[in-house]
C-alpha positions as CSV (number, residue, x, y, z in Angstrom):
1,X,21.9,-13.3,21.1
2,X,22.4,-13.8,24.8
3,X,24.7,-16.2,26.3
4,X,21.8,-18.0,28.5
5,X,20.6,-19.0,24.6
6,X,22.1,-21.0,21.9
7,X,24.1,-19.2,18.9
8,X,20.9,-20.2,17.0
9,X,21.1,-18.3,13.5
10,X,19.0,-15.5,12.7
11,X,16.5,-15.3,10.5
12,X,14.8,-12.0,11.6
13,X,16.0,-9.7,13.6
14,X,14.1,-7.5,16.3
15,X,14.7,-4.4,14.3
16,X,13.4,-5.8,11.4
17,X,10.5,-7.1,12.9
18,X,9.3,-3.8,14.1
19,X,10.0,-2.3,11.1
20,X,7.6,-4.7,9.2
21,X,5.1,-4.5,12.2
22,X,5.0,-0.6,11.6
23,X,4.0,-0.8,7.9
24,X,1.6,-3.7,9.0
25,X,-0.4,-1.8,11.7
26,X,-0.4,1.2,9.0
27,X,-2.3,-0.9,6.0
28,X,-4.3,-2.4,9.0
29,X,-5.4,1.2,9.9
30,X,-5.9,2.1,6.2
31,X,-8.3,-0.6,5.5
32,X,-10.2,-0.6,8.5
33,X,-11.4,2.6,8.6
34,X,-14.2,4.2,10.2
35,X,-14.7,0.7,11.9
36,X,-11.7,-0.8,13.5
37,X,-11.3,-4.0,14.0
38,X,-11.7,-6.9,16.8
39,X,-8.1,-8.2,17.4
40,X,-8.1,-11.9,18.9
41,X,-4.9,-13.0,19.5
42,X,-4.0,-16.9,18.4
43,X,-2.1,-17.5,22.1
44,X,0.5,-18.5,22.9
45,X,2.6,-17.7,19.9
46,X,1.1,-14.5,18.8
47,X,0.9,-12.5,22.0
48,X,4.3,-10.0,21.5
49,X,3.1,-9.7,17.3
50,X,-0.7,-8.6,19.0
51,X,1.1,-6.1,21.3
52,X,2.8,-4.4,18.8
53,X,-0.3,-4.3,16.8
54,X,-2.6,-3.0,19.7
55,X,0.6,-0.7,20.3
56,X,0.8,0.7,16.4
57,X,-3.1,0.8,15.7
58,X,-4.8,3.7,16.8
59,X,-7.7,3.5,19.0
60,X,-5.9,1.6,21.9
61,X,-8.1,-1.3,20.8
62,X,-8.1,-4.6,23.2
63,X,-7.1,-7.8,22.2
64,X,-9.0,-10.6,22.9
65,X,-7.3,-13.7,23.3
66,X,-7.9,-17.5,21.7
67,X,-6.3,-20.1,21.8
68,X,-6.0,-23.2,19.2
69,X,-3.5,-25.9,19.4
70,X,-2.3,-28.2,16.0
71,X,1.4,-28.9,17.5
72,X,3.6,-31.8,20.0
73,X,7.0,-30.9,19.2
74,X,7.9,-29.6,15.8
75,X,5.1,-31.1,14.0
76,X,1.3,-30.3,13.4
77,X,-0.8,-33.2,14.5
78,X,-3.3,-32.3,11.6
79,X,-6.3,-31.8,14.3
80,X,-7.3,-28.5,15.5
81,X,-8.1,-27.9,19.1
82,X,-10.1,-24.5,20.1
83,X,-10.3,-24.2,24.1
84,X,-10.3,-20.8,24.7
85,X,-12.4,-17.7,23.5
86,X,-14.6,-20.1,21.8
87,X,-17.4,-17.9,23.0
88,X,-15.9,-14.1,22.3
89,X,-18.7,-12.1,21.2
90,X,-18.2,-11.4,17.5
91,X,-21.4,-11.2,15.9
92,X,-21.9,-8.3,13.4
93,X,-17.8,-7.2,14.3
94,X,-15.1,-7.3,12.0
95,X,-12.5,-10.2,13.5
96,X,-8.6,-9.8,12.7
97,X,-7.3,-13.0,14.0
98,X,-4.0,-12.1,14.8
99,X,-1.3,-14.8,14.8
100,X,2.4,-15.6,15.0
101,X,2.8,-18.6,11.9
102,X,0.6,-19.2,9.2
103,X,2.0,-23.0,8.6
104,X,-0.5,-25.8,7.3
105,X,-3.5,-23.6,7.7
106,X,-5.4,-25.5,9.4
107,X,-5.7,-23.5,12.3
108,X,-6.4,-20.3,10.7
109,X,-9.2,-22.3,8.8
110,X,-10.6,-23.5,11.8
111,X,-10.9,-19.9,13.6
112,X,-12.3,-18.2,10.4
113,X,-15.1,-20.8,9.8
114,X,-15.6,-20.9,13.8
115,X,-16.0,-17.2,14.0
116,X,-17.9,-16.2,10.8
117,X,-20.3,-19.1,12.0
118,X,-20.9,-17.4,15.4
119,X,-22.2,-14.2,13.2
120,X,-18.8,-12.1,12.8
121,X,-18.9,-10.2,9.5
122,X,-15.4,-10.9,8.3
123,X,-12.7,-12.4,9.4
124,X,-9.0,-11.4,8.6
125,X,-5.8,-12.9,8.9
126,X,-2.7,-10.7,10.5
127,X,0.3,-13.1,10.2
128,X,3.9,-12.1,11.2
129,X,5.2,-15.1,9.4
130,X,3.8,-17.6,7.1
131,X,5.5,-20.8,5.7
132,X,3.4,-21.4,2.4
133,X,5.9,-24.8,1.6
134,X,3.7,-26.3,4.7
135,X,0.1,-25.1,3.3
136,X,-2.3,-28.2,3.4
137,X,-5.1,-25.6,3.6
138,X,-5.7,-23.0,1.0
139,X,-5.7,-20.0,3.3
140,X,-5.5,-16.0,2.5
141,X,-3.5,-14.0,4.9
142,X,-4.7,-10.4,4.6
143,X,-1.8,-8.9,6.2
144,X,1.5,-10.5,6.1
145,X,5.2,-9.8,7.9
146,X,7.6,-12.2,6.1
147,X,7.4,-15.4,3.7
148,X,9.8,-18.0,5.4
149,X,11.2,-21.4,4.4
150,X,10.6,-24.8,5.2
151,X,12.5,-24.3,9.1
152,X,11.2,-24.5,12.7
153,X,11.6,-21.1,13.8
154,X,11.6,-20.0,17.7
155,X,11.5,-16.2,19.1
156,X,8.9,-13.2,19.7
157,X,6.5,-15.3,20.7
158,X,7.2,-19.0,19.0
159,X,8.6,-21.7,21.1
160,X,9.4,-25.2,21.3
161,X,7.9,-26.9,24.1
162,X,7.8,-23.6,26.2
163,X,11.3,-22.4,25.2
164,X,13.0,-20.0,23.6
165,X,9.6,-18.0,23.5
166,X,10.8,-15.0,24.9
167,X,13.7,-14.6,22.6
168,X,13.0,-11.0,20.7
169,X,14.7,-12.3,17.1
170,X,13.3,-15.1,14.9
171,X,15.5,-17.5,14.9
172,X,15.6,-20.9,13.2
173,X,15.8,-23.9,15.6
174,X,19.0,-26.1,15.6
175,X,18.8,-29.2,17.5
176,X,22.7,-29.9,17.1
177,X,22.9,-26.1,18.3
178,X,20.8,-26.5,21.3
179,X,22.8,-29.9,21.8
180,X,25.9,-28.4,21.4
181,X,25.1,-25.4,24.1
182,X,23.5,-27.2,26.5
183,X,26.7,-29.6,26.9
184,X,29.0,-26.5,27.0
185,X,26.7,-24.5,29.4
186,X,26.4,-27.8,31.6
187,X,23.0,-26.4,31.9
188,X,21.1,-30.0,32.0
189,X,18.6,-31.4,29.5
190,X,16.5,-28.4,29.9
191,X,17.5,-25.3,28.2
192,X,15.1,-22.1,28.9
């Protein structure tokens, strides 16, 4: 890990992560076939996992974007909030909602039963991570990186607060870590 980032521990690392996108994008490919897919991106979080899909999926589909908020912090606030691509034009497609964490559910529930409403004919889950300990929604993710425990995890693509985002391993947040850097670094109350 870079030194303008905390020695947070790794739980994935980018290698592996492209490894497990590869045999992702193939079953995706395999199962779709002669009709690919409409890939909608769950932003912010899952924008780097959609690019390695578009990147690994023939067909040099586009990715629509959406965006759903159920977090302040490091906790779900247990109400879904659609404000983006509430209006993409699904009907009669086949949706692959493509997202970063699968944690409670309730935001995957929310886009599925928002997008088969507005006439799509399925709707798919593609989840790089999912955190079943957390699931207060029974949902079924079709295509799944890794299983993870109960931890808040930052990198490719999940943050806290707008940090650590851009991080390219999944690593699982610290706050005596962060703590600990930020007082070394002398780099303020903000790390980024």
């Amino acid at each position: 890990m870079s030194a303008q980032f905390p020695p947070f521990r790794v739980l994935f690392s980018r290698d592996q992560i492209l490894r497990r996108a590869q045999e992702l994008a193939r079953s995706i490919t395999a199962a779709t076939q002669p009709e690919p897919p409409m890939l909608v991106a769950v932003i912010e979080g899952a924008r780097p996992f959609a690019r390695l899909i578009q990147q690994l999926v023939p067909g040099s589909l586009p990715v629509h974007e959406v965006r759903a908020s159920s977090y302040a912090g490091t906790q779900s606030t247990g109400t879904v909030q659609i404000t983006l691509g509430k209006d993409l034009p699904v009907s009669g497609r086949h949706v692959l909602l493509l997202e970063d964490i699968v944690d409670t559910g309730r935001t995957i529930h929310a886009l599925q039963k928002h997008f088969l409403g507005a006439g799509a004919s399925t709707c798919r889950v593609a989840s790089l991570l999912s955190k079943p300990s957390r699931r207060v929604v029974d949902v079924t993710i079709d295509y799944l990186g890794f299983d993870i425990p109960d931890e808040f995890v930052l990198g490719c693509g999940m943050d806290l607060d707008g940090r650590y985002r851009e991080l390219p391993d999944i690593v699982i947040y610290e706050a005596d870590v962060e703590r600990a850097f930020v007082a070394r670094s002398g780099a303020g109350s903000t790390v980024r």
